[in-house]
C-alpha positions in Angstrom: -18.8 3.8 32.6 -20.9 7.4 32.9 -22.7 7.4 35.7 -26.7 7.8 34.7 -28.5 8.4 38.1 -28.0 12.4 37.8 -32.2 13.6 37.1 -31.5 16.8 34.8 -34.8 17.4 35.2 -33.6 19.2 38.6 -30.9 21.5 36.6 -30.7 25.2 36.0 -31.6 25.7 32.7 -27.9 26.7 31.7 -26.4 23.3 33.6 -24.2 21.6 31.4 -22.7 19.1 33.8 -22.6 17.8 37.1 -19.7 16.2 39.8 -19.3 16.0 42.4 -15.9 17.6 44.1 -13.2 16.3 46.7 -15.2 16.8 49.6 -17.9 15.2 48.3 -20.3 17.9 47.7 -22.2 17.8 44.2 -22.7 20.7 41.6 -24.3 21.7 38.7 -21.6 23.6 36.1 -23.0 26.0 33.8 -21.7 26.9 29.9 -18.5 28.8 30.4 -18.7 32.4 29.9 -16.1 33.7 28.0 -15.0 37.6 27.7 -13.3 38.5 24.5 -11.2 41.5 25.9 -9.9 38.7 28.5 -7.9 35.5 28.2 -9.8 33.4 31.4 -13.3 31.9 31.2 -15.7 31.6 34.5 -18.2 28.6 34.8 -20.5 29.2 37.3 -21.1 26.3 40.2 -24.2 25.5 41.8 -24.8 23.7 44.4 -26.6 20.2 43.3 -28.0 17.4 44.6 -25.1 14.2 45.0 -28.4 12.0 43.3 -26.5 9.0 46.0 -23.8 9.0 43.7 -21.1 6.3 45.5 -18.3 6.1 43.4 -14.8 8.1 42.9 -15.2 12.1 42.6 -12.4 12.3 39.8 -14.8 10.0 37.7 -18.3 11.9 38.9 -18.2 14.4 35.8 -21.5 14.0 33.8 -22.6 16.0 30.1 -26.2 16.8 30.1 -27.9 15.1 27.0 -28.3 16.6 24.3 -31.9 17.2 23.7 -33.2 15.9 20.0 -34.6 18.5 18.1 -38.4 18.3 18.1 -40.0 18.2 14.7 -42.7 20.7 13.9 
């Protein structure tokens, strides 16, 4: 079961998800950026708030939402 306490509200604009790692420490990933002359990506981590997330780390990864598209 995703884990729906995380307020995205509080995210960098370019957040895609949040977790929390080993140590307990929670961050806000950001969209991948990817080089084409290069065969690695980099996703940059931010330091988040842990929104008194309790359960396992390996099951902390959230997606942001996707935002509907607002009609004109």
């Amino acid at each position: 079961m995703a884990y729906n306490g995380v307020d995205w509200k509080q995210a960098p604009k370019l957040a895609r998800w949040w977790a929390l790692d080993a140590d307990g420490k929670a961050h806000w990933y950001c969209e991948p950026d990817v080089a084409a002359s290069a065969d690695f990506w980099i996703a940059a981590e931010l330091a988040a708030p842990d929104f008194d997330y309790e359960g396992s780390w390996r099951e902390s990864l959230v997606e942001r939402p996707v935002r509907p598209l607002r009609s004109a």
